[in-house]
N, C-alpha and C positions, 0 to 999 in steps of 0.2 A: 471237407472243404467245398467239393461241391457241391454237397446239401445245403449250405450256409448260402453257395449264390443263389441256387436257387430260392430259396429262404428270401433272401434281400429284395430278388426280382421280382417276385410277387405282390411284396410287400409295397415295392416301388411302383408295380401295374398297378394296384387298391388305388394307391394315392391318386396315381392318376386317374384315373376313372373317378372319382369323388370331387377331385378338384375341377374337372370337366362339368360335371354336374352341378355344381355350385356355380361356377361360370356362366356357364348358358344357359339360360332360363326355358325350361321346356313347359308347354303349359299342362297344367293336369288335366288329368282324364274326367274326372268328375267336374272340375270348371266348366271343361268343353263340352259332355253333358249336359250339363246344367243348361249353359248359353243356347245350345243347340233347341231344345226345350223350350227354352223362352221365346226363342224366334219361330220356335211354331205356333206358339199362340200368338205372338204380334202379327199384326193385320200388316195388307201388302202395303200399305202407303209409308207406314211407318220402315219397312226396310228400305225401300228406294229413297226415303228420305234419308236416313243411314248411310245406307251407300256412296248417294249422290254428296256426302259432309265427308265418309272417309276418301272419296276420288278428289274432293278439289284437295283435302289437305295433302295427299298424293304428291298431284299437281303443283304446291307450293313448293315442296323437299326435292322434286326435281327442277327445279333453277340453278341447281349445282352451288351453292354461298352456306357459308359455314351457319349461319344464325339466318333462319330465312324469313325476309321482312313483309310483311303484311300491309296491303295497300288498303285503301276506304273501300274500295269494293269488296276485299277478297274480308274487309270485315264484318262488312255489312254482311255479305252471303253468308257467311260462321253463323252470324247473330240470327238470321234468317232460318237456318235448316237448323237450328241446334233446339230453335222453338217448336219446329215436328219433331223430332226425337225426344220419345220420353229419356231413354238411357244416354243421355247427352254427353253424361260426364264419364264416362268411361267408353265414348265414341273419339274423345280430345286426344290429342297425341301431341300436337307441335304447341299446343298454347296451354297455360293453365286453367282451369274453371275461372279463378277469380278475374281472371284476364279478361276473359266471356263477358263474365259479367261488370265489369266495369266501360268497355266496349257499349253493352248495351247503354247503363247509366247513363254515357255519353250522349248515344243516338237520341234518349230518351231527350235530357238536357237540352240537346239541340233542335228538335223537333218542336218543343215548347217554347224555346225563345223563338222559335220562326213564326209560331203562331201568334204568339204575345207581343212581337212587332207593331210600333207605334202604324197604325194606316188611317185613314178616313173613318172621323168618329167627331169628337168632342174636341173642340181647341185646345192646346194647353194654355194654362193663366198667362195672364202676362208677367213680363221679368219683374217691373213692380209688385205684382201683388206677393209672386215668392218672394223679394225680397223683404217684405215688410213681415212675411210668414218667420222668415230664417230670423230677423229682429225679435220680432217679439217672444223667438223662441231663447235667444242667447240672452236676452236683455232679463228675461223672466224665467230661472232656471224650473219656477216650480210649477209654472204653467203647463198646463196639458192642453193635447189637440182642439177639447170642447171648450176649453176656454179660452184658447187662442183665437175659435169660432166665432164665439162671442166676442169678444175684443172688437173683431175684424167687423160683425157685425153693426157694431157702435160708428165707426168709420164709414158705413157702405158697400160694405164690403160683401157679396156673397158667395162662400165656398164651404165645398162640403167636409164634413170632419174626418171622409179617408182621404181627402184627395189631400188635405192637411197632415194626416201623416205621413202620407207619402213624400210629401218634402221635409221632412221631420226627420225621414232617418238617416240622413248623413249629414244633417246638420247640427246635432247634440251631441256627445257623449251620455248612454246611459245611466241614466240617474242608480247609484245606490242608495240598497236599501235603511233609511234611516239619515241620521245627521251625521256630516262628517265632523271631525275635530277642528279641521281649517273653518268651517261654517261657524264654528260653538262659539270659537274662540273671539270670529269676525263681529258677531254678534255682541257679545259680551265683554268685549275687549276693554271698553272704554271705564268698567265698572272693578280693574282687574290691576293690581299693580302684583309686582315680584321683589322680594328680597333677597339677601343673600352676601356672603363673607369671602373677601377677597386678601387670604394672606399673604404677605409679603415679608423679604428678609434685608434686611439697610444692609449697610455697609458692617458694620459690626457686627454681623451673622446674627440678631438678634429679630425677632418674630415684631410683624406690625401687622396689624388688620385694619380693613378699609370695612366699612359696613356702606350696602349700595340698595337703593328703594329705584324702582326703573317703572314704568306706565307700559302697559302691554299696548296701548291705544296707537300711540304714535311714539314709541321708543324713548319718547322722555324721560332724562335721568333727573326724577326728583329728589332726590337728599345722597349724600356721601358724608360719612365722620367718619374718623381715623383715631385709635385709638391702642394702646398695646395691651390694654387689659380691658376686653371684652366680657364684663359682667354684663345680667340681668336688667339691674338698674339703671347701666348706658344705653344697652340696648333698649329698654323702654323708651329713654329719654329721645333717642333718633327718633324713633316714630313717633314720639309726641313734637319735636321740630320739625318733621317730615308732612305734618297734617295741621297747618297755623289756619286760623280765619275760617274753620269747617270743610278744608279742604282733604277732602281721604275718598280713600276708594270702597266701595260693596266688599270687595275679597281681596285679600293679602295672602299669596303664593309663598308657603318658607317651606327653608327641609326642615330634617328632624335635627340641628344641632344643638346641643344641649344648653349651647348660650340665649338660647331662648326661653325664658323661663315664667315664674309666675307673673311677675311684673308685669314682661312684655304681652302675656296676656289679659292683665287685667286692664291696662293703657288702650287694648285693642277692643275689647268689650265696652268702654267707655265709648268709645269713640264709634260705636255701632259699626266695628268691620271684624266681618267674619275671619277666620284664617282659615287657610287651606294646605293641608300637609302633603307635602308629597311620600308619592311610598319611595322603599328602602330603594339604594340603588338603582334611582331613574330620577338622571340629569335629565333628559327631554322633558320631563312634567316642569319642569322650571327653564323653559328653554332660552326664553327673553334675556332673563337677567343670567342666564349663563354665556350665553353671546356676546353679552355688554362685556363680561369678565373677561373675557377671551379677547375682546376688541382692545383690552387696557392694556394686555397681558402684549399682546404682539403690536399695538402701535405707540406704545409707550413706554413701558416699565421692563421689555427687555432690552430697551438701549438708554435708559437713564440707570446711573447707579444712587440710588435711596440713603441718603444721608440719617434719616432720625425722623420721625415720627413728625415734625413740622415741616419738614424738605416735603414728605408723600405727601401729605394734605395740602400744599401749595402745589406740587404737580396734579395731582387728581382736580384742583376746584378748575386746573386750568385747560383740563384738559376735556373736564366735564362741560365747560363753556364751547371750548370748539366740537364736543361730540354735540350737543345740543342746537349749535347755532350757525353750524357752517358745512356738518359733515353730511354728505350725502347719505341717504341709507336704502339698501337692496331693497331691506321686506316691506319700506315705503314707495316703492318704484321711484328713486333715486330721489327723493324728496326729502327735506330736512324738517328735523321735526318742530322746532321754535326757532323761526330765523332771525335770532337776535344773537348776540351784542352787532354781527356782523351782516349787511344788506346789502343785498347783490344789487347795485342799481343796472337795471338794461339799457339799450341806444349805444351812443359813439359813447367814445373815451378813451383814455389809456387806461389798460388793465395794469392796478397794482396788484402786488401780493404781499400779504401782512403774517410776518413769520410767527408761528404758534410752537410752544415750545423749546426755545431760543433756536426754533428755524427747522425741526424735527417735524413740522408739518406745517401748512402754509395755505389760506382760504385767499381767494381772488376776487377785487370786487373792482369794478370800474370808478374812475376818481370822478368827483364832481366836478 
């Protein structure tokens, strides 16, 4: 039995002597060495410089504060003695390196704005001539600084091509590279109509489809037929009542549904307009006339109930009148796209309102 305590006590004194050693960090002999060594060949300046970086950080840890705070001086001096000391970074105790050196970046930073300081030099332009700079830069997105130059030159104008970019760069957003889609679209819009099938179910749970031609230009719904059996050869025939007197567009936008057939493309080849398919599953390639669908869907046909295939075509022609001639639209900055049947006259008057849709939507025009 008492060989066992013994046995135990020992085993309990190991531990602790190991767990003590692992605790407190004692430095080695060969570090110590080592260091000792190196500091015999570093020259004197380099230790008093040392020294003089370990006594201020001394200095800082005795203010007696849990986290001790570093004033501009006592950064500046870091940043100062940490530049004599080669071995800087294992001189650091209270801060980290990157701390050091972000400190510096700072001083750096500040140093050169002080120097870079507008002082006695050159006038700056007058607020006219920026402003005419910042115009011709928003007004002409593709123009660059030497042909803004030039411009200005045309005008009387004489300023140099950095002093032009200088006001250049918080007045653009930087151009990417290439054309965007909004630009393509902006450009060719006018040459560009969308098609596209808008099914519907009446009253009798029975399938009706609208067929809808829409103008990418200015939102224009050019043609709507209605119809419950969407063949080939109807579908042809819309687009040939959709294009009367040589009126069609360069590119016609369809998907891929299969009521589109040989007909319809041989009506289209007639008529010298190309089509354009969108790939699988991407509504955004047809986004116009998916809008319009959408526009039918929520300000129309989910609060009328669809009687029969003559009921939908008399709601649609009339509703395609007031989306054409009286409704405001976003992607035209609130402009309408053919202001007919209905004319907003301006000046006095009493404002009437003339109910569309038996009162389901309603355009405002002053009476004469």
């Amino acid at each position: 039995m008492r060989w066992c305590r013994r046995r135990l006590t020992g085993i309990m004194t190991g531990m602790r002597h190991t767990l003590r050693a692992c605790l407190w960090a004692r430095p080695a002999v060969g570090a110590h060495a080592t260091g000792t060594g190196a500091d015999l060949v570093r020259g004197r300046m380099q230790l008093l410089a040392e020294n003089v970086l370990l006594r201020h950080q001394l200095i800082v840890l005795r203010r007696g504060v849990k986290r001790p705070a570093t004033t501009p001086a006592d950064r500046a001096l870091l940043v100062l003695l940490a530049g004599r000391v080669r071995a800087w970074r294992h001189a650091l105790h209270i801060v980290q390196p990157d701390t050091l050196l972000r400190w510096h970046r700072a001083g750096f930073r500040a140093l050169w704005r002080h120097k870079s300081r507008p002082g006695p030099g050159r006038p700056p332009l007058a607020a006219e001539t920026v402003a005419q700079i910042r115009r011709l830069a928003v007004e002409n997105p593709l123009w660059g600084a030497e042909r803004i130059r030039g411009e200005l030159l045309k005008l009387g104008i004489r300023v140099a091509k950095r002093t032009i970019q200088t006001y250049l760069r918080g007045a653009i957003a930087p151009r990417p590279r290439g054309q965007a889609w909004a630009t393509f679209l902006r450009n060719h819009a006018g040459a560009i109509w969308a098609c596209d099938f808008l099914p519907v179910t009446d009253l009798a749970f029975r399938p009706v489809f609208a067929f809808c031609i829409v103008a990418l230009a200015n939102r224009l719904v050019v043609h709507v037929g209605v119809t419950r059996h969407p063949t080939d050869a109807w579908v042809a025939q819309q687009l040939r009542e959709a294009t009367p007197f040589d009126q069609r567009p360069r590119y016609l936008i369809r998907d891929n549904d299969g009521k589109f057939g040989v007909a319809f493309a041989r009506i289209a080849a007639a008529s010298s307009i190309e089509i354009l398919r969108t790939p699988y599953r991407a509504p955004r390639a047809n986004a116009a006339c998916e809008r319009f669908l959408g526009s039918v869907r929520r300000e129309c046909l989910d609060h009328i109930l669809v009687l029969g295939e003559r009921h939908l075509r008399r709601v649609l022609r009339e509703y395609v009148a007031y989306f054409n001639g009286a409704r405001p639209h976003q992607g035209l900055g609130q402009a309408i796209p053919a202001p007919s049947p209905w004319k907003t006259r301006s000046g006095e008057g009493p404002i009437c309102a003339v109910p569309v849709l038996g009162g389901l939507h309603h355009t405002y025009q002053r009476a004469a």
